[in-house]
MITORGU-340750 format. One record per residue: residue in three letters; x, y, z of N, C-alpha, C, O in turn; residue number from 1. Coordinates in pm, 1 decimal. Layout:
BEGIN
  code       n_X       n_Y       n_Z      ca_X      ca_Y      ca_Z       c_X       c_Y       c_Z       o_X       o_Y       o_Z  pos
   Ala         X         Y         Z         X         Y         Z         X         Y         Z         X         Y         Z  NUM
...
***
This chain:
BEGIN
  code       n_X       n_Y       n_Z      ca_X      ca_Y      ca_Z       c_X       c_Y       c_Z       o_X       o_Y       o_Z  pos
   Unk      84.4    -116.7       0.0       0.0       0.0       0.0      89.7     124.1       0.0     198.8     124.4      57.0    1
   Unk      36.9     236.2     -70.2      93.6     350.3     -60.8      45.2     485.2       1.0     -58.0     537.1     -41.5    2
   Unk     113.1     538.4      93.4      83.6     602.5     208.6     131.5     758.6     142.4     207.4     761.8      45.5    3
   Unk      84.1     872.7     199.4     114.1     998.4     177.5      89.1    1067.4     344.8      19.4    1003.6     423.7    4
   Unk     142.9    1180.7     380.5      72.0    1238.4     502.7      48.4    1339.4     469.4     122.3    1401.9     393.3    5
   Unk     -88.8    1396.2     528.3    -168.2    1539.5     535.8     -86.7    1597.8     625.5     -26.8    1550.7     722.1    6
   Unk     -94.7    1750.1     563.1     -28.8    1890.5     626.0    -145.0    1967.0     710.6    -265.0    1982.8     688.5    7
   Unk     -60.9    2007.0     814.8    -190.3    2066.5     879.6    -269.5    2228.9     832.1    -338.6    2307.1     897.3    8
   Unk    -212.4    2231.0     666.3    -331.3    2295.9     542.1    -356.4    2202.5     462.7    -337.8    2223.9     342.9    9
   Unk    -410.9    2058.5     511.1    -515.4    1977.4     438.3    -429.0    1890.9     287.5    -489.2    1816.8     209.8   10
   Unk    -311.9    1918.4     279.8    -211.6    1877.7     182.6    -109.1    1773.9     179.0     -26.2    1754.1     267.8   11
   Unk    -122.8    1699.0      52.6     -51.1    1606.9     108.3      32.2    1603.7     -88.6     -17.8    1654.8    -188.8   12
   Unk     162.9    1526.8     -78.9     201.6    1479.8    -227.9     158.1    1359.7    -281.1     143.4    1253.8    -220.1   13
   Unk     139.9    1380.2    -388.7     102.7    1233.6    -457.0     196.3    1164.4    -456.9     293.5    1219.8    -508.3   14
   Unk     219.2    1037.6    -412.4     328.3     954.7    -451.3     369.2     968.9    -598.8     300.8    1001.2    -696.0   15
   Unk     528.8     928.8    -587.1     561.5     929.0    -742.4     533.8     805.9    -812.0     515.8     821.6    -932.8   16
   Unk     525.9     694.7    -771.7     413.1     555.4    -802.2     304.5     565.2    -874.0     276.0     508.9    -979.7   17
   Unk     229.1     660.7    -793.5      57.1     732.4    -820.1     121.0     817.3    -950.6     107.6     759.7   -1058.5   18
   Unk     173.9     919.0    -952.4     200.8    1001.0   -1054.4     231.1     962.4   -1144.9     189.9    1010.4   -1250.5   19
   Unk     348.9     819.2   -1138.1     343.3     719.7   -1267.5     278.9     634.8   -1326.0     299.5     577.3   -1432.9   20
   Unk     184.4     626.1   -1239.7      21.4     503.5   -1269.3     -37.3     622.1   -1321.3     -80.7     574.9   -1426.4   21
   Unk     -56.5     692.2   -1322.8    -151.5     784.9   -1357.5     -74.5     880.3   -1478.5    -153.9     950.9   -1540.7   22
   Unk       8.7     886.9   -1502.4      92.2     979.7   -1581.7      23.4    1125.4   -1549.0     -53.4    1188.4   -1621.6   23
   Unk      63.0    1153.7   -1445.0      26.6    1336.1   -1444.4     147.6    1404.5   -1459.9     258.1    1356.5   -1485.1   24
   Unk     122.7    1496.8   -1446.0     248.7    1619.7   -1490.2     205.8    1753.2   -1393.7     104.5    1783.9   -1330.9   25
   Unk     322.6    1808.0   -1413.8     248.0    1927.5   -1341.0     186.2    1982.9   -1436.6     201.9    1971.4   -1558.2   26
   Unk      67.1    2084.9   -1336.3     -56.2    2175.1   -1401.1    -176.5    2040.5   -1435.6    -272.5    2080.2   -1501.7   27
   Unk    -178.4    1949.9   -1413.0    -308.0    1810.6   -1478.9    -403.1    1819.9   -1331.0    -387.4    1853.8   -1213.7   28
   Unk    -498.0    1772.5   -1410.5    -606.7    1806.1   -1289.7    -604.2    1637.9   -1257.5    -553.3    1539.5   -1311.1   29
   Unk    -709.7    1670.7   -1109.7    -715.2    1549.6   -1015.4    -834.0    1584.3    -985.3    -885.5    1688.9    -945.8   30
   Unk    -901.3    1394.5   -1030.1   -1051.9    1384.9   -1000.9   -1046.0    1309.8    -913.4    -951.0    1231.6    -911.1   31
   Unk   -1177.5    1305.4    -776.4   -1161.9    1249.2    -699.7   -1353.4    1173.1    -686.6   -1457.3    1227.2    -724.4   32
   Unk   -1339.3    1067.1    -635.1   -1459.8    1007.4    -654.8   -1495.4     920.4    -516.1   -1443.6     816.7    -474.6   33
   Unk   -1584.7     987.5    -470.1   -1592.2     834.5    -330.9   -1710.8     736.5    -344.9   -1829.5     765.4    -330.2   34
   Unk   -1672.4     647.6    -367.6   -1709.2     496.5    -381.7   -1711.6     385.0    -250.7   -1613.4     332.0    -198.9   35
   Unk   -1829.9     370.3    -221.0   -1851.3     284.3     -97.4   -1741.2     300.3      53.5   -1681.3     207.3     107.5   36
   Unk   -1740.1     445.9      95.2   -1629.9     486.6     200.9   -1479.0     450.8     160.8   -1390.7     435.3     245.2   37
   Unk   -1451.8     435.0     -27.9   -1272.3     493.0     -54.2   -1319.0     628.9    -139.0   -1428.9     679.2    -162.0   38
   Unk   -1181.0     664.2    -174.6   -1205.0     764.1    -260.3   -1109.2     709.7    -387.7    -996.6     660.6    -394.7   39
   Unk   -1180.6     733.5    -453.8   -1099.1     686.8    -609.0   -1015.1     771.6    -680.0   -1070.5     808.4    -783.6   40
   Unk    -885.0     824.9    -663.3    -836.6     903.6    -760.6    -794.3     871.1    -880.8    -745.0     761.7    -908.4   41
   Unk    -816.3     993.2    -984.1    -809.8     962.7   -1133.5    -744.4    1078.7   -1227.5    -758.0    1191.1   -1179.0   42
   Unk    -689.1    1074.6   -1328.8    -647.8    1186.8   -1381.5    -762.6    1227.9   -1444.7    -823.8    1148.4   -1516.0   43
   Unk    -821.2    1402.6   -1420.3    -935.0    1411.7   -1499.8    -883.6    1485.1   -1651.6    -792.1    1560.6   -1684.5   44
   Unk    -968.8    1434.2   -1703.5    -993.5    1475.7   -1872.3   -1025.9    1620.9   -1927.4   -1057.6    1602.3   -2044.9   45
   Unk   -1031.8    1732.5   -1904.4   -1105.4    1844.2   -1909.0   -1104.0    1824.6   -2072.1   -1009.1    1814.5   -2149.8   46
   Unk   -1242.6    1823.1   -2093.3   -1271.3    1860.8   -2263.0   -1263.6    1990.3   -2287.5   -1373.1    2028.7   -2328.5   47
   Unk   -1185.0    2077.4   -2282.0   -1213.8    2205.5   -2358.2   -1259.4    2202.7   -2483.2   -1359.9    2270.7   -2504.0   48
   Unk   -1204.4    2130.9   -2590.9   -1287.7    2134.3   -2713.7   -1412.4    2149.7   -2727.5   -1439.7    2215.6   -2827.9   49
   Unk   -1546.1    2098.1   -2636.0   -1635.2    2081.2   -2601.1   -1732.7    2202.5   -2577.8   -1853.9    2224.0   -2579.1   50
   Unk   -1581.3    2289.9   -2549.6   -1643.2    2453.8   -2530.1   -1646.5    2509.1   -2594.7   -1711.8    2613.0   -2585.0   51
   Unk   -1562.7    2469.0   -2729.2   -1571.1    2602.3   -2862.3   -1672.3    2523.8   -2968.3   -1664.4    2426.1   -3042.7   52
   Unk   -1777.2    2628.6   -2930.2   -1853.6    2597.0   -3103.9   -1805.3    2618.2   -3221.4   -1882.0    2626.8   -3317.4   53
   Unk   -1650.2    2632.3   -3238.3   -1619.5    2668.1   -3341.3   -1512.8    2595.7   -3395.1   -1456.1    2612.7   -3503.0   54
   Unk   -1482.4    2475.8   -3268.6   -1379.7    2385.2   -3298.8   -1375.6    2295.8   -3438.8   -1271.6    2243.7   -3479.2   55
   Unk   -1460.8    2288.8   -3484.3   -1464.6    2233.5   -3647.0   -1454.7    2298.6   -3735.2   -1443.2    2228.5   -3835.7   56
   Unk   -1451.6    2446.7   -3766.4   -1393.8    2522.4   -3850.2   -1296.1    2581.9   -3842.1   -1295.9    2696.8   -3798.0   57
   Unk   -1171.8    2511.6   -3887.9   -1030.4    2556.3   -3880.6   -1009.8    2702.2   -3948.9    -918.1    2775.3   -3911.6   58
   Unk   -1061.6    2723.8   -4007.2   -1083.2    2816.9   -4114.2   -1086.0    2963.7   -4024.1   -1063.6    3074.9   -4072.0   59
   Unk   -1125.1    2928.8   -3857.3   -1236.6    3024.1   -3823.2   -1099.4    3028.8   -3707.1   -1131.2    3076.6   -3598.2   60
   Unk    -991.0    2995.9   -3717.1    -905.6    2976.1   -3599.8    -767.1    3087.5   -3616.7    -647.5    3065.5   -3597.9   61
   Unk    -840.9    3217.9   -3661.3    -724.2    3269.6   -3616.1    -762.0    3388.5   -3504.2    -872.7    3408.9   -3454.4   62
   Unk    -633.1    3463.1   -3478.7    -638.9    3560.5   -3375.1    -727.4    3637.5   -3383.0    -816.2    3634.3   -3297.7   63
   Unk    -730.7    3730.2   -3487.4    -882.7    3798.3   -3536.1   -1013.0    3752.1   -3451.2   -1076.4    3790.9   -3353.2   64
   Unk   -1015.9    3651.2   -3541.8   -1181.2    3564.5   -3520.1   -1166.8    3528.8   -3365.4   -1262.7    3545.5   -3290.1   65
   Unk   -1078.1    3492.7   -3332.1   -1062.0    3482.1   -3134.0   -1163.7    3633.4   -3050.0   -1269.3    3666.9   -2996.2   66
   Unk   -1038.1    3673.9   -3092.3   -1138.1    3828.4   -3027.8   -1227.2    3861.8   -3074.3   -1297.0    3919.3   -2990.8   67
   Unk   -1289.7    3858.6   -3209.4   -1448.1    3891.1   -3239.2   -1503.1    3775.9   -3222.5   -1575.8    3753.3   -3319.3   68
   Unk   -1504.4    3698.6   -3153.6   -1611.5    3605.8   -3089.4   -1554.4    3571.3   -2923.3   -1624.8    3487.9   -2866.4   69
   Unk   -1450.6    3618.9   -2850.8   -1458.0    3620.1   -2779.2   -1567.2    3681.8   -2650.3   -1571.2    3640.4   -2534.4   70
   Unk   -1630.2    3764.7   -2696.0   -1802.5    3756.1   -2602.5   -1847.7    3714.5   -2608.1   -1930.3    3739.8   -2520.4   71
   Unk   -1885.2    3610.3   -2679.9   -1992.6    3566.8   -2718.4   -2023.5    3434.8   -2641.3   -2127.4    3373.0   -2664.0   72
***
């Protein structure tokens, strides 16, 4: 089993084991899931693509078009 200890600000390191089962890097997010009293950690996925309605028109991908649709 692999052990970490909490800081008394709630912090602890990921093992480098965990970090290599998981391939994170720094800046990667961490999902956490509790499942029948464990908690499951996982590397999460963030889809950003998901957020641009405009991700299928390459056409539509330059700096320009960034900022005139950036309000929107």
């Amino acid at each position: 089993m692999i052990t970490s200890r909490l800081t008394s600000k709630a912090q602890t390191t990921i093992p480098q084991p965990v970090r290599a089962a998981l391939r994170l890097r720094e800046g990667d997010e961490i999902a956490y899931a509790i499942e029948a009293g464990r908690v499951v950690l996982t590397r999460a996925r963030p889809d950003k693509a998901a957020d641009d309605p405009f991700r299928a028109f390459a056409e539509w991908d330059s700096t320009a078009d960034t900022e005139a649709y950036a309000g929107l």
